[in-house]
C-alpha positions as CSV (number, residue, x, y, z in Angstrom):
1,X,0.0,0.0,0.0
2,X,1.1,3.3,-1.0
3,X,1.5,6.2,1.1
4,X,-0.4,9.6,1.1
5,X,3.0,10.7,0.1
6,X,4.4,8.2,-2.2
7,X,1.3,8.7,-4.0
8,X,1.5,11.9,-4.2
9,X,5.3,11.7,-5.4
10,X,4.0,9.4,-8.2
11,X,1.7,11.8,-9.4
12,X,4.3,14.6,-9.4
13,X,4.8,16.8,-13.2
14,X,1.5,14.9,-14.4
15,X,-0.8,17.2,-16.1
16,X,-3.1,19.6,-14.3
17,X,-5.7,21.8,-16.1
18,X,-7.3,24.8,-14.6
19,X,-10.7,26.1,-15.5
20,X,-11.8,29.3,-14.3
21,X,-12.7,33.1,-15.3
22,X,-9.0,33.7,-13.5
23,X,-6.8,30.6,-13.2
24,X,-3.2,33.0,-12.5
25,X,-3.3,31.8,-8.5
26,X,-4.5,28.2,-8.8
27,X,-2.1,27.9,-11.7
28,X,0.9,29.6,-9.4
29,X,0.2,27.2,-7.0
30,X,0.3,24.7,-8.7
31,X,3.2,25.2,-10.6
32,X,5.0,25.2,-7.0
33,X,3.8,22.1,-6.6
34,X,5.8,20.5,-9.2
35,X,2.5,20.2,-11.9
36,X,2.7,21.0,-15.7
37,X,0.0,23.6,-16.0
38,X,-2.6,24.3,-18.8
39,X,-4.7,27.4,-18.0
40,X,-8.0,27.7,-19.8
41,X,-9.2,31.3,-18.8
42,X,-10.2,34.5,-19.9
43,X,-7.2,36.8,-19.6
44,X,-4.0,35.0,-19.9
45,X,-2.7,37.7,-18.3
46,X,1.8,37.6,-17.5
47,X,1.9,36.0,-14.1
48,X,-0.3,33.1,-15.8
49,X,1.7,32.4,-18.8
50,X,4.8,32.2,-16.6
51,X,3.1,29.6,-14.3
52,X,1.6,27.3,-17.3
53,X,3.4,25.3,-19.9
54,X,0.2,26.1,-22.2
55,X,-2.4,28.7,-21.6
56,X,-6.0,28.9,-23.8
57,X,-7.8,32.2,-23.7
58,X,-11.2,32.3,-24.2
59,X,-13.2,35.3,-23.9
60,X,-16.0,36.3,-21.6
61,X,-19.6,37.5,-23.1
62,X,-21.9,39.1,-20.4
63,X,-19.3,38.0,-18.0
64,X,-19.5,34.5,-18.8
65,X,-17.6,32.2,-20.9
66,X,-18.0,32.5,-25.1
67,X,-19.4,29.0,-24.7
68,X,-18.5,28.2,-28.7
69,X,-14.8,29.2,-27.9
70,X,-14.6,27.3,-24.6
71,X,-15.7,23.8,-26.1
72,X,-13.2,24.3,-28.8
73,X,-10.3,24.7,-26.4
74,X,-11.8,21.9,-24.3
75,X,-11.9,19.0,-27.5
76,X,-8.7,20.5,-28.2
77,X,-7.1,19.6,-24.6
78,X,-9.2,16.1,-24.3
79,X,-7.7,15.0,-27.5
80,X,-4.4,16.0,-26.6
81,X,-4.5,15.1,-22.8
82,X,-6.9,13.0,-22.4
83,X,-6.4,11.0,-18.8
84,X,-5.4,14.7,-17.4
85,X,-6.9,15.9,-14.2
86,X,-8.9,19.0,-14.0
87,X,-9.8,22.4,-11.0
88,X,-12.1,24.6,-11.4
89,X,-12.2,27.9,-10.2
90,X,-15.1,30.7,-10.4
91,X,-16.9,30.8,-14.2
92,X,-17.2,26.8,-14.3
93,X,-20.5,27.3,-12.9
94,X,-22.1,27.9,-16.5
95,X,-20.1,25.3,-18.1
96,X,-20.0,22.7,-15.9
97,X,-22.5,20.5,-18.2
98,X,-20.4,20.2,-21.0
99,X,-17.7,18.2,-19.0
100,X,-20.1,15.1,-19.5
101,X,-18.5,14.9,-22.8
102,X,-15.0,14.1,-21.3
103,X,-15.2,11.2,-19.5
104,X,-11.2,10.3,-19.2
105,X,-10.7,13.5,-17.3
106,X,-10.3,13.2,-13.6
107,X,-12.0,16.1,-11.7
108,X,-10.9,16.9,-8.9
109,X,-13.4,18.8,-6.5
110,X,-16.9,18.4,-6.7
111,X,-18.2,16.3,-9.0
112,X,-20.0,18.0,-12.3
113,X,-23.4,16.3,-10.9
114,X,-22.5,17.8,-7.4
115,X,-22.0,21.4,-8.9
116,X,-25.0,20.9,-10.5
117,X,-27.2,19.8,-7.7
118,X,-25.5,22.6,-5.5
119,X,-25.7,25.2,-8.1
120,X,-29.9,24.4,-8.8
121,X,-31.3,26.8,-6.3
122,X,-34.8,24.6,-6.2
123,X,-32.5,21.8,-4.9
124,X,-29.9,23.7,-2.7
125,X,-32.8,25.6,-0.6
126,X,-35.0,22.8,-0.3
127,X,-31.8,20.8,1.5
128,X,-31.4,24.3,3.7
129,X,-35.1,24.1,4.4
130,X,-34.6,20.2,5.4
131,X,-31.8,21.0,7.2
132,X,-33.0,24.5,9.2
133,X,-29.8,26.1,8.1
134,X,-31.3,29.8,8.0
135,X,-31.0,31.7,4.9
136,X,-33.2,34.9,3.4
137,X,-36.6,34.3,2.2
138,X,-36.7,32.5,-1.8
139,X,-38.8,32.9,-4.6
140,X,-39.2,30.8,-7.8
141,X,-42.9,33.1,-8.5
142,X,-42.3,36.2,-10.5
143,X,-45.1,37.7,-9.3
144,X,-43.4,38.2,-5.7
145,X,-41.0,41.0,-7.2
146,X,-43.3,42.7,-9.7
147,X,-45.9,43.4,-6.8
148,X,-43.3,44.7,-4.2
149,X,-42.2,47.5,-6.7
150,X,-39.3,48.1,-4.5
151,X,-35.5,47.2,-3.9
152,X,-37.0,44.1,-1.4
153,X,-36.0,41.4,-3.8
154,X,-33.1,40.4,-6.0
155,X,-32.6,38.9,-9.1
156,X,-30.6,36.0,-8.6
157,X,-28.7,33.9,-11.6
158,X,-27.3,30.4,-9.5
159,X,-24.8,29.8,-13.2
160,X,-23.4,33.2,-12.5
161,X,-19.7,34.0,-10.7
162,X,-18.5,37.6,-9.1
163,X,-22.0,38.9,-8.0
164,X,-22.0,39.5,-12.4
165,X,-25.5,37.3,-11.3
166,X,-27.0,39.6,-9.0
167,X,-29.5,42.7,-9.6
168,X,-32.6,44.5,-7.6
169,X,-36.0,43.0,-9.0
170,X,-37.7,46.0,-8.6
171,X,-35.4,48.9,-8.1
172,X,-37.2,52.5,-9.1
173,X,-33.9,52.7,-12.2
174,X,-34.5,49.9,-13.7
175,X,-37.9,48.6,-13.1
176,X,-38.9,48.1,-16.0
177,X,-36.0,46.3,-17.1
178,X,-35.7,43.9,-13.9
179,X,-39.5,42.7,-14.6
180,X,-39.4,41.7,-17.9
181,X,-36.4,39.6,-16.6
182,X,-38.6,38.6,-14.2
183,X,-41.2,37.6,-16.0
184,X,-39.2,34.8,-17.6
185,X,-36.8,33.7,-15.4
186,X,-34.7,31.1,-16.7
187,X,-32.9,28.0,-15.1
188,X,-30.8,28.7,-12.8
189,X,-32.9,32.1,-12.3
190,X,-34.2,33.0,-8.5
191,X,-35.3,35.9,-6.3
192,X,-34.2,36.6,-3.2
193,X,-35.5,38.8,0.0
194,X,-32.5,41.6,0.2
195,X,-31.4,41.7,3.6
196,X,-29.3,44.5,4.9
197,X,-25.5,43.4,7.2
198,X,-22.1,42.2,6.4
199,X,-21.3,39.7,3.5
200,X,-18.8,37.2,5.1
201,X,-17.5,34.0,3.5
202,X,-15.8,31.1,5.3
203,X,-13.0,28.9,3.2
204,X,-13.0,25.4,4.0
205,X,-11.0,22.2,3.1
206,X,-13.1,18.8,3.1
207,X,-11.4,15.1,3.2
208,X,-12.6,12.0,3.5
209,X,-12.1,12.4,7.2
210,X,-12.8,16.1,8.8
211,X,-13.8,19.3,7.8
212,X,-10.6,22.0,8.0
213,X,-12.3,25.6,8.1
214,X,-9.2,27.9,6.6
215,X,-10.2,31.1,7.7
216,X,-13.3,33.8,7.5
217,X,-13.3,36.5,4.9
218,X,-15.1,39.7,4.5
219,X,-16.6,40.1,1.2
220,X,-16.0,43.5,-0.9
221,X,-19.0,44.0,-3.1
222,X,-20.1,48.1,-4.4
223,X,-23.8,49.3,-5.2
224,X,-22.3,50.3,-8.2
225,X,-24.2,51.0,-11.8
226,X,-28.4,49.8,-12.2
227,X,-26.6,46.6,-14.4
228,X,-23.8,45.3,-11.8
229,X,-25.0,46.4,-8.5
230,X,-23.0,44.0,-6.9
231,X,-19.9,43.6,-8.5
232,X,-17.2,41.6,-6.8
233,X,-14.5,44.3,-5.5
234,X,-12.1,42.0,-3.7
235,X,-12.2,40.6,-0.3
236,X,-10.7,40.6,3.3
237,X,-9.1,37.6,4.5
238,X,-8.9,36.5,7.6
239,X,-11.2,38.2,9.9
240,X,-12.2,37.4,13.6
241,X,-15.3,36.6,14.6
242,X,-17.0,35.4,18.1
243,X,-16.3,32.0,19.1
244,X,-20.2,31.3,19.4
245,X,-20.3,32.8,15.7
246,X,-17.8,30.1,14.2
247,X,-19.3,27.0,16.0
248,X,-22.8,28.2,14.3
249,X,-20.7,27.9,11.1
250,X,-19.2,24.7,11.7
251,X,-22.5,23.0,12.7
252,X,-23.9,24.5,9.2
253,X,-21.0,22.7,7.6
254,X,-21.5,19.7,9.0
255,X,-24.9,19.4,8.8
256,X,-24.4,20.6,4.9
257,X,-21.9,17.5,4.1
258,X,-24.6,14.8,5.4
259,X,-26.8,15.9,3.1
260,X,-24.4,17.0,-0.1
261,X,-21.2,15.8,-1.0
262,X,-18.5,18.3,0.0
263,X,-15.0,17.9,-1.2
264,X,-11.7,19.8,-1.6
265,X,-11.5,23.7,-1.5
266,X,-14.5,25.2,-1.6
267,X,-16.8,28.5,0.2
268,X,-19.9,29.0,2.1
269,X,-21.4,33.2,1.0
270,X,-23.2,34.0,3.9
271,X,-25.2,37.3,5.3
272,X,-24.2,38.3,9.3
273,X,-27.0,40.7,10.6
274,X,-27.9,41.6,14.1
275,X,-26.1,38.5,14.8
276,X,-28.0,35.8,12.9
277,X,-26.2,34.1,10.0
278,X,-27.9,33.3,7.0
279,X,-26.5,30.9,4.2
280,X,-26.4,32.2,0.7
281,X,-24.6,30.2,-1.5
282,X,-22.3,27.2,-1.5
283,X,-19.6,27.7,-4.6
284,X,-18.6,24.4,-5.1
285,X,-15.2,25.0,-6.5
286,X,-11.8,26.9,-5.7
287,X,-12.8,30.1,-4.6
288,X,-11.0,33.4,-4.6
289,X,-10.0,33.4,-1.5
290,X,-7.6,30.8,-1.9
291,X,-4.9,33.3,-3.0
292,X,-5.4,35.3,0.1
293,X,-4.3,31.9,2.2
294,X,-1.6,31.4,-0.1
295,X,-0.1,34.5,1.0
296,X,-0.7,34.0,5.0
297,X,0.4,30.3,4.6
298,X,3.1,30.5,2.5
299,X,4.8,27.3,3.7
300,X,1.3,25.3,3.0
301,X,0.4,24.7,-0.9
302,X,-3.3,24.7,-0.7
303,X,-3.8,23.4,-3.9
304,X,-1.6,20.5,-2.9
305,X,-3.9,19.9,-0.1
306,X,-7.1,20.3,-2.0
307,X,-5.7,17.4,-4.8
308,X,-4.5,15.5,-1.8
309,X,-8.3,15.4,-0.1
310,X,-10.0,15.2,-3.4
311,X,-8.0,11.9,-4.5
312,X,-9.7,10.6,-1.3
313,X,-6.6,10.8,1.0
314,X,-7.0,12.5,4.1
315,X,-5.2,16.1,3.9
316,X,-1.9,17.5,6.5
317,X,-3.2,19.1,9.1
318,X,-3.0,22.7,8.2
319,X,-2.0,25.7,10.6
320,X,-3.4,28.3,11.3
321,X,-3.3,31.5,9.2
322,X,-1.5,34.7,11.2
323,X,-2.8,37.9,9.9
324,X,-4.9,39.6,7.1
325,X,-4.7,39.8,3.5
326,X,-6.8,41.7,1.4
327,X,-7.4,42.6,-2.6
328,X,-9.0,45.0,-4.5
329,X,-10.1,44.4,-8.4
330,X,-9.2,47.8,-10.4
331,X,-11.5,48.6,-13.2
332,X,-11.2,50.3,-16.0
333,X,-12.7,53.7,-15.7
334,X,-12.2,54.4,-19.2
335,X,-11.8,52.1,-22.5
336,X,-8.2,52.1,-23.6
337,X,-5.1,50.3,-24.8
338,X,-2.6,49.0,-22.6
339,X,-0.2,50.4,-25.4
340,X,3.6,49.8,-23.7
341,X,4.6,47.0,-21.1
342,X,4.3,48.6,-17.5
343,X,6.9,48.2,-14.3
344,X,4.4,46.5,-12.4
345,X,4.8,46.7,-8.9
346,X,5.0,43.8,-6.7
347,X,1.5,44.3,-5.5
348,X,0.0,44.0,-8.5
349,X,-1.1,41.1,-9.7
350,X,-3.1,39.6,-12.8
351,X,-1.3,41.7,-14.8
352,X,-2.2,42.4,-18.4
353,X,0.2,42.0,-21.1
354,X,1.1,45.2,-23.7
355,X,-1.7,45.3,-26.0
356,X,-4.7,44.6,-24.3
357,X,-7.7,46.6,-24.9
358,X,-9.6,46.8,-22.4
359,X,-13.5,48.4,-22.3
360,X,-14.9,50.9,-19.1
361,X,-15.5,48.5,-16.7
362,X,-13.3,45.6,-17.3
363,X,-11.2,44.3,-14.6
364,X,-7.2,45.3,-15.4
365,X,-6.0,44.2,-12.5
366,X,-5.6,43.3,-8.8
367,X,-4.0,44.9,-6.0
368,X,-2.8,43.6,-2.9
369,X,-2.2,44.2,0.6
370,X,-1.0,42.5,3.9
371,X,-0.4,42.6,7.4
372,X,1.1,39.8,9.2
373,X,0.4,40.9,12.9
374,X,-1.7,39.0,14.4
375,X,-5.3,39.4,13.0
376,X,-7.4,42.5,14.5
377,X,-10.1,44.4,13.6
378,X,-8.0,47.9,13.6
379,X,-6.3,46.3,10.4
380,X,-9.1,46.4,8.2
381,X,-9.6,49.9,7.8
382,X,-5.2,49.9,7.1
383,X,-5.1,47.5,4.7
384,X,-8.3,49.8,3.3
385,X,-6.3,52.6,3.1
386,X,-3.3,51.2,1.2
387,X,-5.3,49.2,-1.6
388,X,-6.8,52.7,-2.1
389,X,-3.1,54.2,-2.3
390,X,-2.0,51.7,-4.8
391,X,-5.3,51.1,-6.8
392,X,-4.8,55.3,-7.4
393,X,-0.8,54.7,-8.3
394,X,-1.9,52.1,-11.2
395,X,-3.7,54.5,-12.2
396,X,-1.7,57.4,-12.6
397,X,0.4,55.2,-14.1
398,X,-1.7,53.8,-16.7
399,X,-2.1,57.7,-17.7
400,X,0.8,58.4,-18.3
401,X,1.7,55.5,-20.4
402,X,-1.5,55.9,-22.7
């Protein structure tokens, strides 16, 4: 019988794919772990090319993969690779069908018919409502946000990534708009009650043997225009919260992996108001969060430990993570060229490569901070401060270069 480690030493430099919107830190981490990488994302930005030994760029319509370019890239890989194994990261949610047609390919995370069962919001509520795990009020009738008329509900898309998926049913601006959505909601397609408080997420590792919960997060999302009202800014990593608060979360969990089948990386979204937690979502892949832990673990590979638990060994006991990282996604506030190569800075990551147009509102990068005291709530508004700093730096520097 093999060891946890002999097998892994055997499966050394095989062939790892990455699926996701942005594959750069899977990919990284991967890469130091001794893998041959092939990135199938949307930006193929520097730091990704550098980590993979091929990279596929497929672009993104309406913030979702170009579903005619993605399948191409896919038969392109099976027939080249075709007993590879295979992550996924955020923007697998709306594909995740089409990996019935690759049967060789070893997944490793959830299973395509666990995404799907996880990501059917008729399914995922009803096992919250078996379970009593608390979460904001569902609808599946349209009628519910037509007759409010207000910013009560919202418009909910369970294939969607980035809160890209999320809008007010029935704000005054786009009223209109939202109900005709509304009045032919599609699969995947849900309301649900808005509820005021923080938006908190919780990593978590999942072996054959234990849950392992990584660390809390604080969610960065900005009532931004009437079409993206909850874009995904960046998150907070690592943030305390009351004991009582994180044994709530842990009995969720558990309860959660009796009834659905929970494996390697993955988060729990949730809602903390007045003190009450209430579930969101489950995303059933590698989440963003993970490149936060790469930075405050830097002597754990995470991605290591997610292959280990996923291949059905039981993962190292991981430590615990010692202060706070945070990111902030910098949009484009303008549609340009990215005409010259740049001097990035360190803290700047997913880095685009000379030549990339981008449009107003595109993502063109991610900053970085961190703070490796030990974790308090006086550091969030100082790592707030700096992403500001540097996300305004970029941009002067981006000026001057166009």
């Amino acid at each position: 019988m093999h060891s946890k480690w002999h097998v892994s030493l055997l499966l050394k430099n095989k062939t790892l794919i990455v699926l996701a919107h942005s594959a750069r830190t899977i990919a990284q981490a991967a890469k130091q772990a001794g893998y041959e990488v092939i990135a199938v994302d949307a930006f193929s930005d520097l730091e990704t090319q550098d980590a993979c030994l091929i990279t596929h760029q497929v672009p993104l319509n309406e913030w979702r993969f170009d579903l005619s370019v993605l399948v191409k890239s896919l038969d392109q890989l099976y027939s080249q690779y075709p007993q590879a194994e295979v992550v996924f990261g955020a923007g697998v949610e709306y594909a995740i069908n089409y990996f019935d047609d690759y049967p060789l390919w070893h997944l490793r995370g959830f299973s395509a018919s666990s995404i799907r069962q996880l990501r059917d919001p008729r399914q995922f509520f009803l096992g919250l409502d078996e379970l009593a795990i608390p979460h904001p009020k569902v609808s599946f009738q349209t009628t519910d946000c037509v007759m409010t008329n207000d910013s009560s509900w919202l418009l909910k898309d369970a294939q969607g990534s980035g809160g890209c998926q999320v809008r007010f049913a029935a704000n005054q601006a786009i009223l209109e708009h939202s109900a005709a959505l509304c009045l032919a909601l599609k699969q995947g397609q849900y309301l649900q009650q808005y509820c005021q408080g923080e938006a908190i997420s919780v990593l978590v590792l999942a072996d054959r043997a234990k849950l392992n919960i990584i660390g809390f997060n604080r969610q960065q999302h900005e009532q931004g225009s009437a079409e993206l009202p909850f874009i995904y800014l960046g998150l907070e990593a690592n943030i305390c919260l009351p004991e009582e608060q994180v044994e709530q979360v842990m009995k969720y969990l558990q309860m959660l992996s009796i009834k659905f089948e929970l494996r390697g990386l993955f988060s729990l979204d949730m809602m903390l108001s007045a003190n009450t937690i209430k579930v969101l979502e489950l995303n059933p892949r590698i989440p963003a969060s993970l490149e936060h832990y790469q930075q405050l673990l830097p002597n754990t590979n995470l991605i290591e430990a997610h292959l280990h638990a996923c291949r059905g060994l039981e993962a190292t006991s991981l430590p615990k993570a010692s202060g706070r990282a945070a990111n902030r996604i910098l949009f484009a506030p303008y549609s340009g060229r990215l005409n010259e190569p740049m001097e990035w800075p360190e803290w700047a990551s997913d880095r685009p490569i000379a030549g990339t147009i981008f449009q107003a509102g595109e993502p063109i990068c991610s900053i970085t901070a961190k703070d490796n005291a030990v974790s308090s709530n006086e550091q969030s508004q100082t790592l707030a401060a700096l992403l500001e700093s540097r996300s305004r730096a970029i941009l002067q520097q981006l000026n001057r270069i166009n």
